[in-house]
NUKOLKOL-500889 format. One record per atom (N, C-alpha, C): residue in one letter; residue number from 1; atom name; x, y, z. Coordinates in steps of 0.1 Angstrom, whole numbers. Each point is the difference from the previous one (the first is absolute). Example, Ala and Ser with C-alpha at 12.3 -4.5 7.8 and 13.67 -1.06 7.14 Angstrom:
% NUKOLKOL-500889
  residu  num  atome     px     py     pz
       a    1      N    132    -57     78
       a    1     CA     -9     12      0
       a    1      C      9     12      0
       s    2      N     -4     11     -7
       s    2     CA      9     11      0
       s    2      C     -8     11      8
//
This chain:
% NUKOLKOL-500889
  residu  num  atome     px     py     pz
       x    1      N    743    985    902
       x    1     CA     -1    -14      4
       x    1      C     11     -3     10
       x    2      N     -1     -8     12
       x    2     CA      6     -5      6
       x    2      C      3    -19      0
       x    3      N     13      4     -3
       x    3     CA      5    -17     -3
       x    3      C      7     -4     15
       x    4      N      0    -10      7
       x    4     CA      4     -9      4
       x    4      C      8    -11      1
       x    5      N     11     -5      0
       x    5     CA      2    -12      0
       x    5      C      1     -3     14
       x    6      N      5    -15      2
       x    6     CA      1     -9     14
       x    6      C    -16      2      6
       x    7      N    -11      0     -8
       x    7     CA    -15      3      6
       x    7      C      0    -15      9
       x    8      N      2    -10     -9
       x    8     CA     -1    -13      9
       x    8      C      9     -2     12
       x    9      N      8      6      5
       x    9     CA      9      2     13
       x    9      C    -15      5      9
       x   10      N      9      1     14
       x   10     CA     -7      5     10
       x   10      C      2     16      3
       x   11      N     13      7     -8
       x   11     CA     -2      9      1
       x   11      C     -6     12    -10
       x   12      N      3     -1    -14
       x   12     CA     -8      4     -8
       x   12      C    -12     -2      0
       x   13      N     -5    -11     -1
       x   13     CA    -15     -6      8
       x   13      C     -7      5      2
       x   14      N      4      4     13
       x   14     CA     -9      9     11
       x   14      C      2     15     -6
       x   15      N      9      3     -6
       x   15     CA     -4     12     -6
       x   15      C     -7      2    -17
       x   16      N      1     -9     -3
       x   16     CA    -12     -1    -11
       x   16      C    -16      3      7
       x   17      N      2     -8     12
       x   17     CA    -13      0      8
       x   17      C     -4     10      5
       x   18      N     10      5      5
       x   18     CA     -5     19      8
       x   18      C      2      9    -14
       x   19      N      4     -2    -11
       x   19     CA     -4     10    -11
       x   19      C    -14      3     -4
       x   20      N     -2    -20     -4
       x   20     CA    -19     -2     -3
       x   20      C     -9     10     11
       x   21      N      5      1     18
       x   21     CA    -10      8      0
       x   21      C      1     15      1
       x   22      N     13      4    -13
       x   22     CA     -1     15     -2
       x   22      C     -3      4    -12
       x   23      N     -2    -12     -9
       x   23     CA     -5      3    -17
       x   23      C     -3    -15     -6
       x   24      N     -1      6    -13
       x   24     CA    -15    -11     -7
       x   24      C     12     -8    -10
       x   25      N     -2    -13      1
       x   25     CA      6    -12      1
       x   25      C      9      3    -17
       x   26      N     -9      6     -4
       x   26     CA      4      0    -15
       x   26      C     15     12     -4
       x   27      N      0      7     13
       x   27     CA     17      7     -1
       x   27      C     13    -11     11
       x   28      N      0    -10     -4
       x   28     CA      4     -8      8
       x   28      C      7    -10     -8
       x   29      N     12     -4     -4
       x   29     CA      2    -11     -6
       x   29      C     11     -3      9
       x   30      N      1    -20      3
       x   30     CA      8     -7      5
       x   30      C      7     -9     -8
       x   31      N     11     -4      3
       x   31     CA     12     -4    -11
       x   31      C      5    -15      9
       x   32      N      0     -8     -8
       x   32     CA      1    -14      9
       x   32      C     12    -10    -11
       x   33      N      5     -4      7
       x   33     CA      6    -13     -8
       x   33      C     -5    -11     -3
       x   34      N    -11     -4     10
       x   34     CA    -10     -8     -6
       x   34      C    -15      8      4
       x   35      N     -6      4    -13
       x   35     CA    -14      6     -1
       x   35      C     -8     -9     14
       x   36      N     -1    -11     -5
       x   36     CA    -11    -11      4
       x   36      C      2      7     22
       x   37      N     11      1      4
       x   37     CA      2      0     13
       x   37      C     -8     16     -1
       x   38      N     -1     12     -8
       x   38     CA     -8     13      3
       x   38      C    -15     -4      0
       x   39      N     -6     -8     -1
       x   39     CA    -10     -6     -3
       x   39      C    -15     11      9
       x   40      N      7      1     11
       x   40     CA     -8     10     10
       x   40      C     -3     12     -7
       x   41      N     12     10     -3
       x   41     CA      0     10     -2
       x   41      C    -13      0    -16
       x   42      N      4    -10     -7
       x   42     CA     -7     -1    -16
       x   42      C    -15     -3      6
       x   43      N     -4     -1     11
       x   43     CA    -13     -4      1
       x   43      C     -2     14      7
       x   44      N      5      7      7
       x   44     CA     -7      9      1
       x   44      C      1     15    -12
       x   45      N      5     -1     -5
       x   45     CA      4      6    -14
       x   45      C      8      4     -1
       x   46      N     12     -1      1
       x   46     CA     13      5     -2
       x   46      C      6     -4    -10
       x   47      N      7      2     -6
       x   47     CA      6     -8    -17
       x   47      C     14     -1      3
       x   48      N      2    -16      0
       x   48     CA      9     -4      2
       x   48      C     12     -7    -12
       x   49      N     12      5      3
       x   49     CA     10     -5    -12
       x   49      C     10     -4      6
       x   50      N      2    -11    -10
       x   50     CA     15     -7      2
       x   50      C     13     12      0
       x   51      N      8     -2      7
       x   51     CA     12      4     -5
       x   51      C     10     -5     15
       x   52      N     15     -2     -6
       x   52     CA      8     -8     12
       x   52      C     15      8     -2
       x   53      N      4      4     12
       x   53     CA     13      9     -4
       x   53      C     15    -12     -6
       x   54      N     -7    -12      7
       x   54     CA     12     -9    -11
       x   54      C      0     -2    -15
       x   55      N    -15      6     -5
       x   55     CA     -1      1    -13
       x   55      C     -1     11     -5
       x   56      N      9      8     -6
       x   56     CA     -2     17     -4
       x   56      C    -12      2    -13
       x   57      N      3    -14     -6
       x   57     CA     -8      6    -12
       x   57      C    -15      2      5
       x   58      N     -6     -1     15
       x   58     CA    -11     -2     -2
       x   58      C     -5     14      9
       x   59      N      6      4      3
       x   59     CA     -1      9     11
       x   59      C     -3     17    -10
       x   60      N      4     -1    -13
       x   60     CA     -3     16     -1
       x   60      C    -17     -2     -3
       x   61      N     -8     -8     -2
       x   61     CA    -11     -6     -5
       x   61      C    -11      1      9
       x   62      N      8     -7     19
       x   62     CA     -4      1      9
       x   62      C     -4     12      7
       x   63      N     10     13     -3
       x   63     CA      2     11      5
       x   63      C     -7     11     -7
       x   64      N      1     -3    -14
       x   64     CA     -6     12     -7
       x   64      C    -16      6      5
       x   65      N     -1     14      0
       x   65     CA    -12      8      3
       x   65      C      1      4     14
       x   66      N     17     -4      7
       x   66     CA      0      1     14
       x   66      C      2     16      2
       x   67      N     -9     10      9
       x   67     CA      0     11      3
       x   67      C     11      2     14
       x   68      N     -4    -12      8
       x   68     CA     11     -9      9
       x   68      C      5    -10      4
       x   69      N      5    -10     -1
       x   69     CA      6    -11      4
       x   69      C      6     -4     11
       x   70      N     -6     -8      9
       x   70     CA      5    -10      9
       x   70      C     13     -5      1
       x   71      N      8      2      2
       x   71     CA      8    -17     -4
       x   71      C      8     -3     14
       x   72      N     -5    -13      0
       x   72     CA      4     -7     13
       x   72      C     16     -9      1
       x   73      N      2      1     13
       x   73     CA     16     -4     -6
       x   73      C      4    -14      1
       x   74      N      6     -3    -10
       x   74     CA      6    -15      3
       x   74      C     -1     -9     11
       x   75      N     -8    -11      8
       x   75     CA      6     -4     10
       x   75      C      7    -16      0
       x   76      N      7      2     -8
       x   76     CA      5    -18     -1
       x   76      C     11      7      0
       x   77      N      9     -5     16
       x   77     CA     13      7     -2
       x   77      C     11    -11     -8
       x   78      N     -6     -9     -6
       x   78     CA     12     -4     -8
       x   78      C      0      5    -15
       x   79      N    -14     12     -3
       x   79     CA      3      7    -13
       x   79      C      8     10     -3
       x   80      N      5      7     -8
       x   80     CA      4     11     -5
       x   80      C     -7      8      6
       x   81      N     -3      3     10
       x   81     CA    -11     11      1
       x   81      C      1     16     -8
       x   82      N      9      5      1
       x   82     CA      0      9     -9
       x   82      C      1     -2    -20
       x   83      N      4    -10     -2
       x   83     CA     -2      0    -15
       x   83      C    -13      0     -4
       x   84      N     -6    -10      8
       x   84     CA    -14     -2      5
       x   84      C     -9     18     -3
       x   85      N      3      2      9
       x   85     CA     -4     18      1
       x   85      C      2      6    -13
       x   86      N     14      1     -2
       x   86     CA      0      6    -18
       x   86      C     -4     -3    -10
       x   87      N     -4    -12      4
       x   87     CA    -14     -5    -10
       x   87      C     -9     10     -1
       x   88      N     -4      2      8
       x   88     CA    -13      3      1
       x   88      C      1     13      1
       x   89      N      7      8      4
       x   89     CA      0     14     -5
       x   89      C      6      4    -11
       x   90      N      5     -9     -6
       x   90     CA      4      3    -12
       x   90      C    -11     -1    -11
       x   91      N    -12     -9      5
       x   91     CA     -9     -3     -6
       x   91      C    -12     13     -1
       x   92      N      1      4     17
       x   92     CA     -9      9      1
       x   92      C      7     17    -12
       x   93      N     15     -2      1
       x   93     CA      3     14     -5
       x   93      C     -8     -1    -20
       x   94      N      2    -16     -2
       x   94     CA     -1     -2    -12
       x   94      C    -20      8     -8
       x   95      N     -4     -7     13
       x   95     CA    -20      3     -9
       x   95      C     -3     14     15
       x   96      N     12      8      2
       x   96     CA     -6     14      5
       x   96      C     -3     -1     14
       x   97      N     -3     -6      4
       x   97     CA     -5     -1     17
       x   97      C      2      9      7
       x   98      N    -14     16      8
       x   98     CA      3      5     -2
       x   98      C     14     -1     17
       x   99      N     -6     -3     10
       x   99     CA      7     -1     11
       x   99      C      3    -16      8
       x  100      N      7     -5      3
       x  100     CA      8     -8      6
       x  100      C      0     -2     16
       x  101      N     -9     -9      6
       x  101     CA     -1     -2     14
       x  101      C      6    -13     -1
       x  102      N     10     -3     12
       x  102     CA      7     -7      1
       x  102      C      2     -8     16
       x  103      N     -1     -9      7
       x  103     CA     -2     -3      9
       x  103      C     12     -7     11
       x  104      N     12      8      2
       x  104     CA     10      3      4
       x  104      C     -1     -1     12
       x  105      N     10      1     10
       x  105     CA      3     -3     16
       x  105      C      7      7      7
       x  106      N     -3      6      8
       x  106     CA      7      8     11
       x  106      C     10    -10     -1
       x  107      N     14     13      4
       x  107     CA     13     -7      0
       x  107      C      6     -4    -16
       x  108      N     -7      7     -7
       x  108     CA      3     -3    -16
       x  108      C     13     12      1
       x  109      N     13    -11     -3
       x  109     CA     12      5      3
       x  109      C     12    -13    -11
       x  110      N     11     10     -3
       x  110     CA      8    -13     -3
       x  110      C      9     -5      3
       x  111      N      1      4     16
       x  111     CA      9     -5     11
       x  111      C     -6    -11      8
       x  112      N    -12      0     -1
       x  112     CA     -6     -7     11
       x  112      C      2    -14     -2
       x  113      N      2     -9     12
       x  113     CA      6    -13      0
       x  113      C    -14     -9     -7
       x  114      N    -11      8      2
       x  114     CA    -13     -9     -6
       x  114      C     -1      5    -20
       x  115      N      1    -13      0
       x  115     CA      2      2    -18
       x  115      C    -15      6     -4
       x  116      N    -10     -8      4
       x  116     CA     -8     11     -6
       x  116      C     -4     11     -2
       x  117      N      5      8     12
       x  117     CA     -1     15      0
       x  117      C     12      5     -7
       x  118      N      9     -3     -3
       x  118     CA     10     -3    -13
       x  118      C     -6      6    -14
       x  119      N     -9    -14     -3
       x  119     CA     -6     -1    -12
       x  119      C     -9     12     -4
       x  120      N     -8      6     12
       x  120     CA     -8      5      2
       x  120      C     10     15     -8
       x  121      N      8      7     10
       x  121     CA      7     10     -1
       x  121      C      5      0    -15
       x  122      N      0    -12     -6
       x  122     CA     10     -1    -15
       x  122      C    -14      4     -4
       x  123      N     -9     -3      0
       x  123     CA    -15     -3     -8
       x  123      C     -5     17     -1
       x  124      N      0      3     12
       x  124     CA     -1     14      0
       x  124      C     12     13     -4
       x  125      N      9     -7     -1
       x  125     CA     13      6    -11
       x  125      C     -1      0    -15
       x  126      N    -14    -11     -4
       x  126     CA     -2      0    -19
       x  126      C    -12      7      4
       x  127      N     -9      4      5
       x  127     CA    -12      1      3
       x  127      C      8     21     -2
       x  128      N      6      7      6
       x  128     CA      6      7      1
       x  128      C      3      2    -19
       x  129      N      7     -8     -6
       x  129     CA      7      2    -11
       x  129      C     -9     -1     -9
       x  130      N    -11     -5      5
       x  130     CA    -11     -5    -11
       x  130      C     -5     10    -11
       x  131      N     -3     13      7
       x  131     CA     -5     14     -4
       x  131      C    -14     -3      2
       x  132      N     -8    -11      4
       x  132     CA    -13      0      8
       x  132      C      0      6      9
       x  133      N    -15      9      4
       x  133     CA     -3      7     14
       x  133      C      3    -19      7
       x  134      N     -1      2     11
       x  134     CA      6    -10     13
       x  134      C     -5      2      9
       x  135      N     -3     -8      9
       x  135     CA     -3     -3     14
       x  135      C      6    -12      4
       x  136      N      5      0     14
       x  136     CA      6    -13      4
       x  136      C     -6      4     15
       x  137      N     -8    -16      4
       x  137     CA     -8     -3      8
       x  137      C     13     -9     10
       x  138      N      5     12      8
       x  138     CA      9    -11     15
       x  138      C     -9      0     12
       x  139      N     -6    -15     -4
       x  139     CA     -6     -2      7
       x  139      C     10     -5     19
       x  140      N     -5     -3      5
       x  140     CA      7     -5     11
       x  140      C     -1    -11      4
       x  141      N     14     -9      8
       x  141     CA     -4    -14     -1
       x  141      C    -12     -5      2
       x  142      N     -7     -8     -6
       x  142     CA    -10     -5      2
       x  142      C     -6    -10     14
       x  143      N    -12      7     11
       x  143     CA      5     -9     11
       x  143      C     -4    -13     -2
       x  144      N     -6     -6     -2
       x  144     CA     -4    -13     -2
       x  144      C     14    -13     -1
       x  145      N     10      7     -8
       x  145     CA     11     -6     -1
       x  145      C      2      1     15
       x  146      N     -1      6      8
       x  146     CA      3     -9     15
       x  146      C     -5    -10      9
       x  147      N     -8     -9     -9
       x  147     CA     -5     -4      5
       x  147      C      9    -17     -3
       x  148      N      7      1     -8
       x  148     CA     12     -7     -6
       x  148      C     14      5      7
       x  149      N      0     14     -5
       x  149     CA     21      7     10
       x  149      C     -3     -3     11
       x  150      N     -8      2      5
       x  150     CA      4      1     17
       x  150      C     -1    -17      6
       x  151      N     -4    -10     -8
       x  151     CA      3    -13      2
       x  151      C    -10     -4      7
       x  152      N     -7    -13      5
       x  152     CA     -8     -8     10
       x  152      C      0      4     13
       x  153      N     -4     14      1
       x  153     CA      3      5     15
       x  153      C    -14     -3      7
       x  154      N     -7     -2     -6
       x  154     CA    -11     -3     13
       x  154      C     -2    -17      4
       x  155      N     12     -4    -11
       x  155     CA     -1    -17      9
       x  155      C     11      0      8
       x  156      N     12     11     -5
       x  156     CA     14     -5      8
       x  156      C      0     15      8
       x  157      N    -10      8      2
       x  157     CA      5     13      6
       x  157      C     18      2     -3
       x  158      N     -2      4    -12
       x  158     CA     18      5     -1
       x  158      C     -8      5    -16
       x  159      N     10     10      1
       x  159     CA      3      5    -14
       x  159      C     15      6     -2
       x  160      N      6    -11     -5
       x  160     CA     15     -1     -8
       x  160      C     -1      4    -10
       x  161      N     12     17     -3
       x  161     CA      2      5    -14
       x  161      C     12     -3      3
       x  162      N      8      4    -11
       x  162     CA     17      3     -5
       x  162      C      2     13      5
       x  163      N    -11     10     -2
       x  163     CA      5     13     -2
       x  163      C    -16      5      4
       x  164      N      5     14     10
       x  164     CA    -15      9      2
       x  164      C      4     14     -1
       x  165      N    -14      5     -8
       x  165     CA      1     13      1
       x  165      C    -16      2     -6
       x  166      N     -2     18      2
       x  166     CA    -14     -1     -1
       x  166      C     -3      2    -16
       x  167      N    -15     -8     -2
       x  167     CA     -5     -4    -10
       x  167      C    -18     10     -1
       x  168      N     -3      5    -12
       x  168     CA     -8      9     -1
       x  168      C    -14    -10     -4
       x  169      N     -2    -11     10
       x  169     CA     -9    -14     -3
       x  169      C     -6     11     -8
       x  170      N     -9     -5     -9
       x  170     CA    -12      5     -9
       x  170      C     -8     -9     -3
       x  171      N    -14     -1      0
       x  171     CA    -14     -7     -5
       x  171      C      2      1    -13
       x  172      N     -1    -13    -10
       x  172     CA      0      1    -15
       x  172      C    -10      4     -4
       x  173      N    -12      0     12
       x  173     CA    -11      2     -7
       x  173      C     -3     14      4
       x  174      N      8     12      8
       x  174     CA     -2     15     -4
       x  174      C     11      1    -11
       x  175      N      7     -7      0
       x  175     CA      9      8    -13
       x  175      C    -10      0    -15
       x  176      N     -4    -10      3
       x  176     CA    -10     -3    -16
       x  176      C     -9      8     -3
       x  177      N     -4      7     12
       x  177     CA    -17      9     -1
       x  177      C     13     15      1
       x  178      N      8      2      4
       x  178     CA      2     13     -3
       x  178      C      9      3    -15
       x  179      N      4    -16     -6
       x  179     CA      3     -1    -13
       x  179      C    -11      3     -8
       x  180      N    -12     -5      1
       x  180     CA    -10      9     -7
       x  180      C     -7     14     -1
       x  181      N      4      0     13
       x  181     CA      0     20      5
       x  181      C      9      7    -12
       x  182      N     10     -4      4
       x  182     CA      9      5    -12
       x  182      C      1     -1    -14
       x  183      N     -8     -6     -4
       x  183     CA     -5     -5    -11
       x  183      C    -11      8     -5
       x  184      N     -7     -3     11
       x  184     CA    -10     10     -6
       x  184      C      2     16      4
       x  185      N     11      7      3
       x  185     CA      7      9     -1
       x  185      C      4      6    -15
       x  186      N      1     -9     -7
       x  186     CA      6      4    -15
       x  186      C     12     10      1
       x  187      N      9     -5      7
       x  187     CA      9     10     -2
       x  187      C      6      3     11
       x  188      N     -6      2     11
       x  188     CA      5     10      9
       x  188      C     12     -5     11
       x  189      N      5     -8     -4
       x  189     CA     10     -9      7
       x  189      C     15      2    -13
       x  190      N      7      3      4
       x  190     CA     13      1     -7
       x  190      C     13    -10      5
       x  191      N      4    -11     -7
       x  191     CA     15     -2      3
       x  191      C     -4    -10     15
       x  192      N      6     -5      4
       x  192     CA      5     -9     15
       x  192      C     -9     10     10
       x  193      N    -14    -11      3
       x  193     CA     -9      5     11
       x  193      C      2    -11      9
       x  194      N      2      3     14
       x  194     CA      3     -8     11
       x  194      C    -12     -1      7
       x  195      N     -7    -13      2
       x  195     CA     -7     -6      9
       x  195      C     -4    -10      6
       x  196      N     -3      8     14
       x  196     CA      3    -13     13
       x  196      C     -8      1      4
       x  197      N      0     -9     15
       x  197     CA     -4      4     13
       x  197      C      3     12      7
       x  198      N     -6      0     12
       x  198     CA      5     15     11
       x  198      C     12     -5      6
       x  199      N      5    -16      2
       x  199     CA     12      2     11
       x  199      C      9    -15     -9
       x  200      N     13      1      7
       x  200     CA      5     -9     -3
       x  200      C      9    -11      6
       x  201      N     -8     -8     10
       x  201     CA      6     -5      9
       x  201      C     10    -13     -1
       x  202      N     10     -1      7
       x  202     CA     10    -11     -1
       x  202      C     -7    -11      4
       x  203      N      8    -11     -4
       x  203     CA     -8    -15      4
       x  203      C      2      0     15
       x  204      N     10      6      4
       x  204     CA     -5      2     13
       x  204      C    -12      6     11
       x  205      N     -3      8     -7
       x  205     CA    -12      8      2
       x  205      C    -10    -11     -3
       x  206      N      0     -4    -13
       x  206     CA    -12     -8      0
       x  206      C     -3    -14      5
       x  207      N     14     -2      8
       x  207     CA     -2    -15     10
       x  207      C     -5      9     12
       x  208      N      4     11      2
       x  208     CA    -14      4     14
       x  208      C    -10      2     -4
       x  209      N     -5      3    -13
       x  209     CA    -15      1     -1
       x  209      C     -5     -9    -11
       x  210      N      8    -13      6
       x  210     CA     -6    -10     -1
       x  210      C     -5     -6      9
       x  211      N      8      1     14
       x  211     CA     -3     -2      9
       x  211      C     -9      4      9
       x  212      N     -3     12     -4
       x  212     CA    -11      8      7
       x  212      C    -12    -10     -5
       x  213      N     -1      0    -10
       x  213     CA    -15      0    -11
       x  213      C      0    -15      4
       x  214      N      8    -11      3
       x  214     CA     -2    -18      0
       x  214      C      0      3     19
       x  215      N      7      6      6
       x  215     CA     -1      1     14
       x  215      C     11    -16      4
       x  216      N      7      2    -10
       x  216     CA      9    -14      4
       x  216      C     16     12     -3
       x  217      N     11    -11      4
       x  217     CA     16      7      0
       x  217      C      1     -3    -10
       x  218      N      4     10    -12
       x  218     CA      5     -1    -13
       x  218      C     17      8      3
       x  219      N     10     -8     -4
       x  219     CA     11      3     -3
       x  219      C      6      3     -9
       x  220      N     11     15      1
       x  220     CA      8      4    -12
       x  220      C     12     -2      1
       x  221      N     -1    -11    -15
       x  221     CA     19     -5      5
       x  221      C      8      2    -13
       x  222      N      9      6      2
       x  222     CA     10      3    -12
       x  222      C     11    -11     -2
       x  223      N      0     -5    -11
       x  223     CA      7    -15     -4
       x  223      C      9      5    -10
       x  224      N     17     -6      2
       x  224     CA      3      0    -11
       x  224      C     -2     -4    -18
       x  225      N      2      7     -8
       x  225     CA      0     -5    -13
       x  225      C      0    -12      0
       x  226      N     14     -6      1
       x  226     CA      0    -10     -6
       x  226      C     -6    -12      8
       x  227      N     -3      4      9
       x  227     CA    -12     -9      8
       x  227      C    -14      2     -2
       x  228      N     -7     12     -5
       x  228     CA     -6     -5     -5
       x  228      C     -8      1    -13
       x  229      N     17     -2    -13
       x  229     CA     -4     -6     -7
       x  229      C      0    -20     -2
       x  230      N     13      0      9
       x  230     CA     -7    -16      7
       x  230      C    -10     -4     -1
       x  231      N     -6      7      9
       x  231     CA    -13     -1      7
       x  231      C    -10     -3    -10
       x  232      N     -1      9    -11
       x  232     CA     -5      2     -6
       x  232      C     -1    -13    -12
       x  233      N     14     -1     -3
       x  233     CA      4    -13     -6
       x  233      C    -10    -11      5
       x  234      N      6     -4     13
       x  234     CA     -6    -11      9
       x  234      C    -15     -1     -4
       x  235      N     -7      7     -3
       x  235     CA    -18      3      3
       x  235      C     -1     -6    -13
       x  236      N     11      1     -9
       x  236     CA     -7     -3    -15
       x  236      C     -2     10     -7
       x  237      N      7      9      0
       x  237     CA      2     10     -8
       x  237      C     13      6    -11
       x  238      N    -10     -4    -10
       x  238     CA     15      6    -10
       x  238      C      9     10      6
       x  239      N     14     -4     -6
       x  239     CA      8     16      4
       x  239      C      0      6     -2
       x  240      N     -3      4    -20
       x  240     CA     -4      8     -6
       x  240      C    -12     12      4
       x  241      N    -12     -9      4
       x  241     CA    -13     10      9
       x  241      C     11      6     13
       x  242      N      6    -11      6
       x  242     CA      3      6     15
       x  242      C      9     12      3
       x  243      N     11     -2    -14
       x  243     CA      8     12      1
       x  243      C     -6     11     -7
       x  244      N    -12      1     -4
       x  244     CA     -7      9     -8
       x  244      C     -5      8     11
       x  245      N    -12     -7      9
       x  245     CA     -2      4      7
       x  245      C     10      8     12
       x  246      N     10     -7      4
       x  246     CA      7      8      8
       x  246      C      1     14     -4
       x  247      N      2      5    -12
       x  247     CA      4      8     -5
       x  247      C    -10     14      5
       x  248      N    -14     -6      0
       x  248     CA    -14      7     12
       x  248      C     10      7     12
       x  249      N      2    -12      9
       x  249     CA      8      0     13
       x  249      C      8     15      0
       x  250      N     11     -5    -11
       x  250     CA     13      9      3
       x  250      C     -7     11     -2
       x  251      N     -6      2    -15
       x  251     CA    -10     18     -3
       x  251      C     -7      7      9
       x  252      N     -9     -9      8
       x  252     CA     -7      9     17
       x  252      C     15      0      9
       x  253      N      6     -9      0
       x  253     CA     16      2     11
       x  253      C      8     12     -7
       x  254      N     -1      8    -10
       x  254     CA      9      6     -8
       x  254      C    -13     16     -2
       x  255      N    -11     -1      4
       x  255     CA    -11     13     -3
       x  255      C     -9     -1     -7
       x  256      N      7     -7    -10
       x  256     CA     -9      4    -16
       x  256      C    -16     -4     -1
       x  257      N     -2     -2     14
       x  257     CA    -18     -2      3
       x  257      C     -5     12      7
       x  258      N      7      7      7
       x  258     CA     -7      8     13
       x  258      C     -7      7     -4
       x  259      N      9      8     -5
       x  259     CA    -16     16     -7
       x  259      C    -14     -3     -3
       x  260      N     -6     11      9
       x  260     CA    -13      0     -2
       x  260      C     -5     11     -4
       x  261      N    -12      0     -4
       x  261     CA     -9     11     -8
       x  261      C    -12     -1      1
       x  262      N     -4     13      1
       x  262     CA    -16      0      1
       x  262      C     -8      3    -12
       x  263      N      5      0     -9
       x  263     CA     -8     -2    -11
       x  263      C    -10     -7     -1
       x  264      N      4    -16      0
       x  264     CA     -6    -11     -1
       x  264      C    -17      5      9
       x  265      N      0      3     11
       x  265     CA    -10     -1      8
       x  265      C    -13     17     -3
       x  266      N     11     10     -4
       x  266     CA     -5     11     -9
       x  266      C     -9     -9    -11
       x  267      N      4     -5     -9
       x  267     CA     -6     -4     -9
       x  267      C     -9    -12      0
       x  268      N     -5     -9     10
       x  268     CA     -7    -10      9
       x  268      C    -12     11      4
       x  269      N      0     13      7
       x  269     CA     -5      5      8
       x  269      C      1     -8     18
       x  270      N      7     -6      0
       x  270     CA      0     -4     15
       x  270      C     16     -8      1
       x  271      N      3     -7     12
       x  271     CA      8     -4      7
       x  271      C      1    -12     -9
       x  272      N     15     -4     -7
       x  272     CA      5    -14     -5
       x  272      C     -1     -7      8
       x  273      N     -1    -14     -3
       x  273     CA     -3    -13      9
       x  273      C     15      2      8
       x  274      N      2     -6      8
       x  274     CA      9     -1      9
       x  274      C      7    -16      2
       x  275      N     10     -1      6
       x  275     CA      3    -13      7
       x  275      C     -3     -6      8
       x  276      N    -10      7      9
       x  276     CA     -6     -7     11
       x  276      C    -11     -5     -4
       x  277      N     -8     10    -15
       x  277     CA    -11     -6     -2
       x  277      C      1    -15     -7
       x  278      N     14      0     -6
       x  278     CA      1    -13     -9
       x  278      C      5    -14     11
       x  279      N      2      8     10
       x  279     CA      4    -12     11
       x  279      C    -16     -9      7
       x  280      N     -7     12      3
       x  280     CA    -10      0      5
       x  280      C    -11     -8     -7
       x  281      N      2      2    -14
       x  281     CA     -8     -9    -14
       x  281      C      5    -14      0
       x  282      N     15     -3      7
       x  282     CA      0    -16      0
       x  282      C     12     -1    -11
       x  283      N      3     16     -4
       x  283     CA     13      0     -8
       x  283      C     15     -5      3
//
């Protein structure tokens, strides 16, 4: 049996959805903090259970009969995110589970200026200790989030970072369908699997092919920090998000995004979405 949690996210989701069309609904369980929001999944037959990693008691109940488990990572960066985590694998070590998929981030490091690939690296340090078989799913930044980092560039033609370096954009929605590949692999994935896109281009790169694809002048402009976490201020932005997010900035200005791998697109059978295509979609 394959368990799930974060099914109600966008990224587990979609891979609940590309499992259903590799097997029959009834090896399928999704794990929700509130049932009522799996509602989809329970209609097409999938058996759905409470369990929430802020509550341990509920989680070995949620997990049990798991051959593999999902588990999706924390995103409220004002949680514990890793205690968070040892919940839940503590829970899974508790009712046997037999392997541990885990949904982790390229740049999962404990140097890196971005806390949550921090979290991520500590997560996959108990995940290691656990004495569970393991998989850790680094995925790569997600591109969609540029549609936010790189700022209002198609009203102001400008895109102002703090910090550039190249980023391994990734489609959430190939990482989800090759999360189910792997899944339905049973096995064949060991320990910290990296996947991305084919390239990894700087925001600079991607103010010229932005410009290509709108056929207007998009500019790449490198701003100090503390201008713009100003900036950022000014807009109405907590500081707490703003210096969070910088932390993105410095991680691509520092590497811990570049590396790419063909895996991801091995296991697709074709070409990862790209940055031009998400530009080109109005991303």
């Amino acid at each position: 049996m394959i368990i799930i949690t974060g099914a109600t996210g966008a990224l587990n989701g979609a891979t609940v959805d590309h499992l259903l069309e590799r097997m029959l609904a009834n090896h399928i369980v999704v794990v929700a903090r509130d049932v009522a929001s799996a509602e989809r999944f329970a209609d097409l037959g999938v058996t759905v259970r409470h369990g929430d990693y802020a509550d341990p008691a509920s989680l070995p109940a949620a997990f049990d009969g798991a051959s593999q488990l999902l588990l999706v990572s924390s995103s409220d960066p004002a949680a514990d995110a890793v205690s968070l985590h040892r919940a839940a694998i503590d829970a899974a070590a508790t009712v046997g589970v037999g392997r541990i998929l885990y949904t982790s981030h390229q740049g999962a490091s404990l140097d890196t200026p971005f806390r949550p690939a921090v979290d991520h690296a500590m997560t996959e340090q108990l995940l290691a200790e656990s004495g569970i078989p393991w998989t850790s799913l680094r995925n790569g930044f997600y591109a969609h989030s540029l549609t936010w980092l790189a700022g209002p560039w198609r009203e102001t033609g400008v895109i102002a970072v703090p910090a550039d370096g190249p980023v391994s954009w990734t489609a959430r929605e190939d990482a989800a369908e090759a999360a189910a590949i792997i899944l339905e692999s049973d096995g064949a994935y060991e320990g910290p699997v990296t996947l991305t896109a084919a390239s990894a281009p700087t925001f600079d790169e991607v103010a010229v092919m932005a410009a290509e694809v709108t056929g207007k002048t998009v500019e790449h402009v490198l701003v100090g920090e503390d201008e713009w976490i100003a900036a950022q201020l000014a807009s109405g932005q907590p500081e707490f998000r703003s210096r969070f997010v910088l932390g993105m900035y410095q991680a691509a200005g520092q590497g811990f995004f570049a590396g790419v791998d063909p895996l991801l697109g091995t296991l697709l059978g074709r070409e990862p979405r790209t940055v031009r295509d998400l530009l080109t979609s109005g991303g």
